[in-house]
C-alpha positions as CSV (number, residue, x, y, z in Angstrom):
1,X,3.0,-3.8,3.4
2,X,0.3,-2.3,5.2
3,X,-2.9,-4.0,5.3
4,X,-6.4,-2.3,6.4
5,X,-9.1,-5.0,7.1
6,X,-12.3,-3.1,6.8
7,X,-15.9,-4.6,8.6
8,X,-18.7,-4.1,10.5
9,X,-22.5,-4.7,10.8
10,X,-24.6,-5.5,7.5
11,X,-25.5,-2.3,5.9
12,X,-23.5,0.2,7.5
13,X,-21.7,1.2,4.3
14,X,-18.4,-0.8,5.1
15,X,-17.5,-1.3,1.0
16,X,-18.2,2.3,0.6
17,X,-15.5,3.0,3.2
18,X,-12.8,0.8,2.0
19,X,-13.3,2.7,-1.2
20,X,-13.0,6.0,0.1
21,X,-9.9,4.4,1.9
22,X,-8.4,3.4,-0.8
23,X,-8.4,6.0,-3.3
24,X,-7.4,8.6,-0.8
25,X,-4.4,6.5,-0.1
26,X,-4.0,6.1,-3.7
27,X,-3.9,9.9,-4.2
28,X,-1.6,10.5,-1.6
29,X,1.1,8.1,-3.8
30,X,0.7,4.9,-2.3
31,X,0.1,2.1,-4.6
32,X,-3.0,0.4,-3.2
33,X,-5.0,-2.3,-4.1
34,X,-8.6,-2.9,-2.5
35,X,-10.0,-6.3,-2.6
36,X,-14.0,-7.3,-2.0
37,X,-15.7,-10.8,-1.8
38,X,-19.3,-9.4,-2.3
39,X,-20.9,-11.7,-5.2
40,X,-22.8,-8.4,-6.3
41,X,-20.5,-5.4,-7.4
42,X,-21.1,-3.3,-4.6
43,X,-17.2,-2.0,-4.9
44,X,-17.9,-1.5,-8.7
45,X,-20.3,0.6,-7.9
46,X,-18.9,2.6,-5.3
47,X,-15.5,3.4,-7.0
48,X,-17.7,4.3,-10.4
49,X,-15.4,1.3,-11.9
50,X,-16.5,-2.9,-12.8
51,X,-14.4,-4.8,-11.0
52,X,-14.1,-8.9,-11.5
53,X,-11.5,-11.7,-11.3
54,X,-9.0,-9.9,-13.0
55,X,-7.5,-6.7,-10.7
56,X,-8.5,-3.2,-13.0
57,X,-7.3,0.1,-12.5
58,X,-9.8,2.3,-10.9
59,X,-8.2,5.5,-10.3
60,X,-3.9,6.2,-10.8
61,X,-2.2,4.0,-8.5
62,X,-5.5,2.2,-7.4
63,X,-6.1,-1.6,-8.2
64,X,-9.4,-3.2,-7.4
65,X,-10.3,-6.9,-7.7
66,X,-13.5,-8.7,-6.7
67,X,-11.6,-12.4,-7.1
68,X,-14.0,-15.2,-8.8
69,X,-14.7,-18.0,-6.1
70,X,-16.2,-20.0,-9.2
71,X,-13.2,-20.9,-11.0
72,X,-11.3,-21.8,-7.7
73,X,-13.7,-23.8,-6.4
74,X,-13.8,-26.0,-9.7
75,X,-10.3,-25.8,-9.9
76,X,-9.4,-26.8,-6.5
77,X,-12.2,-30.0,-6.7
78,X,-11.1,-31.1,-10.0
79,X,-7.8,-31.4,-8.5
80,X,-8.8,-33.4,-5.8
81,X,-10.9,-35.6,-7.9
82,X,-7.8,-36.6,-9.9
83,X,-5.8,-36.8,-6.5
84,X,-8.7,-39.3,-5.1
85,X,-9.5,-40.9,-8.1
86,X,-8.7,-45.3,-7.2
87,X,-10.6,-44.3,-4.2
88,X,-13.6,-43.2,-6.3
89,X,-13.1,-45.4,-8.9
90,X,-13.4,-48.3,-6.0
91,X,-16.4,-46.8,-4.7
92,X,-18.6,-46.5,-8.3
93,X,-18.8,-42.8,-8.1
94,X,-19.6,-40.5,-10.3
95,X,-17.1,-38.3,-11.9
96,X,-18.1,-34.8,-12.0
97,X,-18.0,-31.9,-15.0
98,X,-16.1,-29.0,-15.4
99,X,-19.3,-27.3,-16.5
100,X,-21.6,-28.9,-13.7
101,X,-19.3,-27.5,-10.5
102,X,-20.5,-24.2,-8.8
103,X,-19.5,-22.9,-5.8
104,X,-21.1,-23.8,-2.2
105,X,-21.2,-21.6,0.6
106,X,-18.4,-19.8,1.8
107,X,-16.3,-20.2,-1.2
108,X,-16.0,-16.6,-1.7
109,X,-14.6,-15.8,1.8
110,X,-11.8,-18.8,0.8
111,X,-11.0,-17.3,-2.3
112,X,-10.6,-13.5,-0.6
113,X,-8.5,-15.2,1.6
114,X,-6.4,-17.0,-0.8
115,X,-6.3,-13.4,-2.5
116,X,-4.9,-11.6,0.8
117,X,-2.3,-14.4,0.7
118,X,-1.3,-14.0,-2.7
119,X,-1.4,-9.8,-2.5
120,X,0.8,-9.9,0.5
121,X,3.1,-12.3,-0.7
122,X,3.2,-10.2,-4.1
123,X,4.7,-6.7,-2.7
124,X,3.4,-5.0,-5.5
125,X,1.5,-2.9,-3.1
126,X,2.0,-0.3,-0.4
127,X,-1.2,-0.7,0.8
128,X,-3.9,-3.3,0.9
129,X,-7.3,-2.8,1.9
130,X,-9.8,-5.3,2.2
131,X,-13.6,-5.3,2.3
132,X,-14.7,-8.1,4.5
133,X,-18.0,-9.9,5.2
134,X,-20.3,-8.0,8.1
135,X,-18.7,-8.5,11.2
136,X,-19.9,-12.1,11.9
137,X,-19.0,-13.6,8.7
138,X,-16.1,-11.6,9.4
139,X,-14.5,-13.0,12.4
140,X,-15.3,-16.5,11.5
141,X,-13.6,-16.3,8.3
142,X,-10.3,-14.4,10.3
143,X,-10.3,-17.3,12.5
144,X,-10.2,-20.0,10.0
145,X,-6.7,-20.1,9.3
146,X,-5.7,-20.5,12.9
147,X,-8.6,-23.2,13.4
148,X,-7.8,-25.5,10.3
149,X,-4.0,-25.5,11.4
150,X,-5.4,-26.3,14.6
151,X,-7.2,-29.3,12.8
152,X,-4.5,-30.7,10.7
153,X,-2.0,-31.0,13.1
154,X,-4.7,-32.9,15.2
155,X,-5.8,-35.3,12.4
156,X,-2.5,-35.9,10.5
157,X,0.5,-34.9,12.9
158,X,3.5,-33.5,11.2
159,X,5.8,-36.1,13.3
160,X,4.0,-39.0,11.9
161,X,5.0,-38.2,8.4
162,X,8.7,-40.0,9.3
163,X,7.2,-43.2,9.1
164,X,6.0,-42.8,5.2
165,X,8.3,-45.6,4.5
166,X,6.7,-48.2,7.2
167,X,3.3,-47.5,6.0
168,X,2.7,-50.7,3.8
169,X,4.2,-52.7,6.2
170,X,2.1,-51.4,8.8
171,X,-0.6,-51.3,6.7
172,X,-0.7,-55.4,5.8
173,X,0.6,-55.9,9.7
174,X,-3.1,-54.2,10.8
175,X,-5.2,-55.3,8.0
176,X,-6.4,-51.8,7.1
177,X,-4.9,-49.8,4.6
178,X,-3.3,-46.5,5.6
179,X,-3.0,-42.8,4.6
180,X,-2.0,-42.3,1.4
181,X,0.8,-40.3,0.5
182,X,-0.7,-38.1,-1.4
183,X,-2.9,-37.4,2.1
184,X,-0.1,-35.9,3.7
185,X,1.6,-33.9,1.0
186,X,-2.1,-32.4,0.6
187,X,-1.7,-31.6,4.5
188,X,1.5,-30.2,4.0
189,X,0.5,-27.8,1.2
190,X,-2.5,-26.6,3.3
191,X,-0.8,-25.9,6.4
192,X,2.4,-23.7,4.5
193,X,-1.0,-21.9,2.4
194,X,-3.1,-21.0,5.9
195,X,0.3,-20.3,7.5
196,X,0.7,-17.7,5.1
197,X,-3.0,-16.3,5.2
198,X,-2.2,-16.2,9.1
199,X,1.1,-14.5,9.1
200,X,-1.1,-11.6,6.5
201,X,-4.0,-11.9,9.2
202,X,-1.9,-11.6,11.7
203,X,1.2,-9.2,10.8
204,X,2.4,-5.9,12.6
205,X,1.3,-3.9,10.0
206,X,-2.1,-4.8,10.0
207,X,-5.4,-3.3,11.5
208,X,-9.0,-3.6,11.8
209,X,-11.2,-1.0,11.4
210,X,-14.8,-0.7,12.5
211,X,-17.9,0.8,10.5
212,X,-21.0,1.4,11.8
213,X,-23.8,3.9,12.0
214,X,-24.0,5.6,15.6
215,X,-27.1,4.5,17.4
216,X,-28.3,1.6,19.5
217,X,-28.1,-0.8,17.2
218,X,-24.7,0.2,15.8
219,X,-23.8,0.5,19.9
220,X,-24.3,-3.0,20.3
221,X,-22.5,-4.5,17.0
222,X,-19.4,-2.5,17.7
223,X,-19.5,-3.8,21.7
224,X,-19.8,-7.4,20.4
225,X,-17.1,-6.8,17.3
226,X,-14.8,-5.2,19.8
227,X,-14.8,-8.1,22.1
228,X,-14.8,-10.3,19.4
229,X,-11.9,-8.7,17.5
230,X,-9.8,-8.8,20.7
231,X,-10.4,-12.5,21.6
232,X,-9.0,-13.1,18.2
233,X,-5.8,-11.0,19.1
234,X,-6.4,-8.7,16.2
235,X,-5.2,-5.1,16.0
236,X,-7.9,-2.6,15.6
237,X,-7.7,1.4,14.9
238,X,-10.4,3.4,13.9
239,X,-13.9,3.2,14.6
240,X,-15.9,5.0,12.1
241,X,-19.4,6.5,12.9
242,X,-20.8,6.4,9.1
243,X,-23.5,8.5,7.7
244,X,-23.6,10.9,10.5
245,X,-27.1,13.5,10.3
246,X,-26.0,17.2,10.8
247,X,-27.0,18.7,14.4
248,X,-29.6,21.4,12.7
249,X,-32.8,20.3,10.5
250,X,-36.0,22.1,10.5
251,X,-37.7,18.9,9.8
252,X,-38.5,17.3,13.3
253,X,-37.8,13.2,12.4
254,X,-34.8,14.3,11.0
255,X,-33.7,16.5,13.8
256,X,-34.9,13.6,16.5
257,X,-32.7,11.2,14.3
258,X,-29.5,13.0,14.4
259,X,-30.1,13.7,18.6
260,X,-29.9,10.1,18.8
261,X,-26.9,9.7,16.7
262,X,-25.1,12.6,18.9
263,X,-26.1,10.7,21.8
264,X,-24.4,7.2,20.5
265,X,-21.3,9.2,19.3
266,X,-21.1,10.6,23.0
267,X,-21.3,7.0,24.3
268,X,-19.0,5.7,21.8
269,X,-16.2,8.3,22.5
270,X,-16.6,7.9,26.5
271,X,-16.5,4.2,25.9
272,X,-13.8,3.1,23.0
273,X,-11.9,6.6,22.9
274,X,-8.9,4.2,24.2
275,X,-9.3,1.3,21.8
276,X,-10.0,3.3,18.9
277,X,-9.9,6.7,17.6
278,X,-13.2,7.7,16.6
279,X,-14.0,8.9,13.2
280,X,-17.3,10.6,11.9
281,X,-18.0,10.3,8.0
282,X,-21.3,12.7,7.1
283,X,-24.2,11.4,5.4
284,X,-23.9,12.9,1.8
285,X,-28.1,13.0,1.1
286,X,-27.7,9.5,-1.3
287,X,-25.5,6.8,-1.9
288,X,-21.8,7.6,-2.6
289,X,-20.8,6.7,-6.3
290,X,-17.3,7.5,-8.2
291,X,-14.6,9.3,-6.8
292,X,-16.0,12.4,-6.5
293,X,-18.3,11.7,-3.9
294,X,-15.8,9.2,-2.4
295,X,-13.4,12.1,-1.9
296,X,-16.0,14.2,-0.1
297,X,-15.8,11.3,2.5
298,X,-13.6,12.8,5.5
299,X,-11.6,8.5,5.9
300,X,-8.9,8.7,8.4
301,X,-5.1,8.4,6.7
302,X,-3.8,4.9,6.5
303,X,-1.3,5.9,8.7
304,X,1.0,3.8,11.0
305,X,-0.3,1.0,12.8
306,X,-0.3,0.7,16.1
307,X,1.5,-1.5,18.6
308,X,1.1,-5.3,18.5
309,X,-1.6,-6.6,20.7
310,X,0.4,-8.5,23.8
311,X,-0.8,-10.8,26.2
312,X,2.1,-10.6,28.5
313,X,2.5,-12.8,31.3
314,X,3.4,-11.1,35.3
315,X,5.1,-12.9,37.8
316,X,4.4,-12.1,41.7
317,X,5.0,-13.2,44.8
318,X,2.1,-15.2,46.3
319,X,-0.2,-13.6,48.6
320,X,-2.2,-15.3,51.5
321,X,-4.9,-15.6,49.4
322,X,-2.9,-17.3,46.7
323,X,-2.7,-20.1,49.8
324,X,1.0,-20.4,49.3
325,X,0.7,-23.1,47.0
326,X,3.4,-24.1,44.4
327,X,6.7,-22.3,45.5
328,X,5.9,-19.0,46.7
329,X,5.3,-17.4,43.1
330,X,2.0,-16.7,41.0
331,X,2.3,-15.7,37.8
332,X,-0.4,-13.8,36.1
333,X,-1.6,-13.7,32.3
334,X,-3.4,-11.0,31.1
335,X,-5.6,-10.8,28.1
336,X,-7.2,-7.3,26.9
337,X,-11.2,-8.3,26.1
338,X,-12.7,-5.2,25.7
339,X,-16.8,-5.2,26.0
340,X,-16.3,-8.5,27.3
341,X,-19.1,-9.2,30.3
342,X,-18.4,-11.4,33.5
343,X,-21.5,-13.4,33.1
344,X,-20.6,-14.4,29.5
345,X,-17.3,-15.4,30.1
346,X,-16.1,-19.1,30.6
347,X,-12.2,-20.7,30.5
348,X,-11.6,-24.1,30.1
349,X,-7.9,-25.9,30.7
350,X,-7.1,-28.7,28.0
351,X,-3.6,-29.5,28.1
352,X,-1.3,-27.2,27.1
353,X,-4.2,-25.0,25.5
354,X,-6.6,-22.4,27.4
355,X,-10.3,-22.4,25.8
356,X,-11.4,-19.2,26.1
357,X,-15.5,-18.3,25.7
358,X,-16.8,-14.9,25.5
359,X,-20.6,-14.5,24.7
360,X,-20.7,-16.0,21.0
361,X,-17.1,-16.0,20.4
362,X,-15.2,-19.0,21.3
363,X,-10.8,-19.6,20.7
364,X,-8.3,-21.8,21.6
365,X,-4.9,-20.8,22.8
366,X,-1.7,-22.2,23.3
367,X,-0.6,-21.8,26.6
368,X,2.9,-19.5,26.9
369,X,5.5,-22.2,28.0
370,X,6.0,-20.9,31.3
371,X,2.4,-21.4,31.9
372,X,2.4,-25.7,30.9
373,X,4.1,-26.2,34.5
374,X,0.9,-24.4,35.8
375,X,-2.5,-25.3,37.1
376,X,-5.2,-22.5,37.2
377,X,-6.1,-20.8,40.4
378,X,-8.5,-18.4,39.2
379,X,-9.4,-15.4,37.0
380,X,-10.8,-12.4,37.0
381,X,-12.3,-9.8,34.9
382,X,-11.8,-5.6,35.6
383,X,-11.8,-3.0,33.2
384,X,-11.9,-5.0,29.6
385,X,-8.6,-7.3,30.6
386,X,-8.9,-10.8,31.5
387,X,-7.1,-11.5,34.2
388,X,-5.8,-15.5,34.2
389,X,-4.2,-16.7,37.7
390,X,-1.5,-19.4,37.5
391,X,0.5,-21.2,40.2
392,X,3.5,-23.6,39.3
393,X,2.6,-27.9,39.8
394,X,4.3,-29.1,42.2
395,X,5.1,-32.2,40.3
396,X,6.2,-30.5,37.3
397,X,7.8,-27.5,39.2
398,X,9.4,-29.0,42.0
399,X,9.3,-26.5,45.5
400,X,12.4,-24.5,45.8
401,X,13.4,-24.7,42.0
């Protein structure tokens, strides 16, 4: 299935264009389904069409579905108030209503992820396209699959599980009690549900595209998202200039308005025309509500996506400024950071992992297993691709091997 995450800077009209995406792939025969996290109906609105926790059909061969974090959240904390309850119980606590429980902060981006999850999974679909938070909110919330994994395998390790049967033993042996069981299966059900999520997230068929209005500030969210988007490996598109001014007005704001827009589109195309391809949606004079103003939006086809994002790794023969260290070889991984600024930019070894810091973006990465028999000899950064140096350890790569 082909999935379309939609984002960009608050405001720019990003709901509106997963809309307009959506139906048009719907009326070229694809069976598409658009999803939204917005608390407000802001999709609703645009398609001309309520949408709620139950998927409706907006238009023939178009689903859309604003899931319900509410009844989610209260299920999945009921559940773990049963699961916990001798520990409560032991502590006095308070058990808490059905009626009383409402959702905190960030539920809804859990339950739209839990929805991408289930929509993927479904095949129902031909297409999915999905109307994420404004680009911040965005990129945290596409990370947070990869970054709980992360957790659990750090807090309760997979190999550790083998020893369920010594636990009580142990436990009596140490004088403190040990996980429950109950601990680990949870662990185990969350890591096979955010495996999934990430496989969606993360799939060859899936892109990110970019809305934002041309002009300074648009300039700078779209340089910050691109980087961003790239340090998370994500595939990205399109970059759609929204609510674009015509060239001629007679009135002289207007006409100074839409002279700075062509001047940020110029920019954008001499900057991005190789990440993305650049798309310009008009401005139709008011908001966009039901289909028929939707259609009058120009959205690029769903199309093919592109090629998977690689990080490859180069081997070469080591130079004298290399030092000829290790055995004669250097081996070189490259990582494509687009918008990414030298001064901004920080790496950090940890093991096996490479923690990689660009401006207010921040990820942890495994280490390709070529590279684990390495120490770092430098980096550098030319022409949006990071540029990681590696020589083999001697005492883990033995000279002449």
């Amino acid at each position: 299935m082909r999935t379309i995450l939609i984002t960009g800077p608050g405001g720019s009209g990003r709901t509106t264009v997963a809309a307009a995406t959506a139906l048009d792939s719907a009326r070229e025969g694809a069976r598409t389904l658009v999803l939204s996290s917005d608390r407000t109906d802001t999709l609703g609105a645009a398609l001309g069409v309520p949408t709620g926790r139950k998927p409706v059909t907006a238009a023939p061969g178009l689903t859309a579905w604003r899931p319900d974090p509410t009844e989610d959240f209260r299920t999945d904390l009921l559940t773990f108030q049963d699961r916990a309850a001798t520990a409560l119980d032991m502590l006095g606590a308070a058990r808490l209503d059905a009626e009383e429980l409402t959702p905190v902060p960030g539920a809804e981006e859990l339950t739209l992820l839990r929805a991408l999850r289930d929509a993927s999974m479904a095949k129902r679909y031909d297409l999915l396209v999905v109307d994420l938070p404004a680009t911040p909110q965005a990129l945290a919330l596409l990370a947070l699959p990869e970054q709980l994994r992360r957790y659990l395998r750090r807090l309760l390790p997979a190999e550790r599980q083998a020893a369920r049967a010594l636990r009580p033993v142990l436990g009596r042996l140490a004088g403190i009690p040990m996980p429950a069981e109950w601990l680990y299966e949870t662990a185990a059900r969350w890591e096979v549900e955010l495996a999934a999520v990430q496989a969606a997230v993360e799939a060859p068929a899936t892109t990110v595209r970019l809305v934002a209005e041309p002009g300074p500030a648009g300039t700078d969210a779209v340089r910050a998202a691109t980087t961003g988007l790239a340090l998370r490996g994500l595939r990205t598109d399109v970059l759609v200039a929204n609510r674009v001014l015509p060239d001629a007005s007679p009135d002289t704001w207007l006409a100074a308005l839409a002279a700075q827009q062509r001047k940020a589109l110029a920019e954008w195309r001499d900057e991005w025309t190789r990440t993305y391809e650049v798309c310009e949606l008009p401005h139709l004079g008011r908001d966009p509500r039901g289909a028929e103003d939707l259609a009058a939006l120009p959205v690029p086809a769903a199309g093919d996506a592109p090629g998977p994002v690689e990080w490859p790794v180069t081997e070469r023969p080591a130079d004298e400024d290399d030092g000829g260290v290790g055995d004669g070889r250097v081996f070189v991984w490259h990582l494509p950071l687009p918008g990414a600024i030298r001064e901004e930019l920080d790496l950090v070894r940890r093991g096996d992992e490479l923690v990689v810091t660009v401006g207010p973006f921040r990820r942890i990465v495994s280490l390709p297993s070529v590279l684990r028999r390495c120490t770092v000899d430098g980096a550098s950064l030319r022409d949006g691709e990071l540029s990681v140096r590696f020589v083999p350890d001697p005492e883990l790569w033995p000279q002449g091997r």
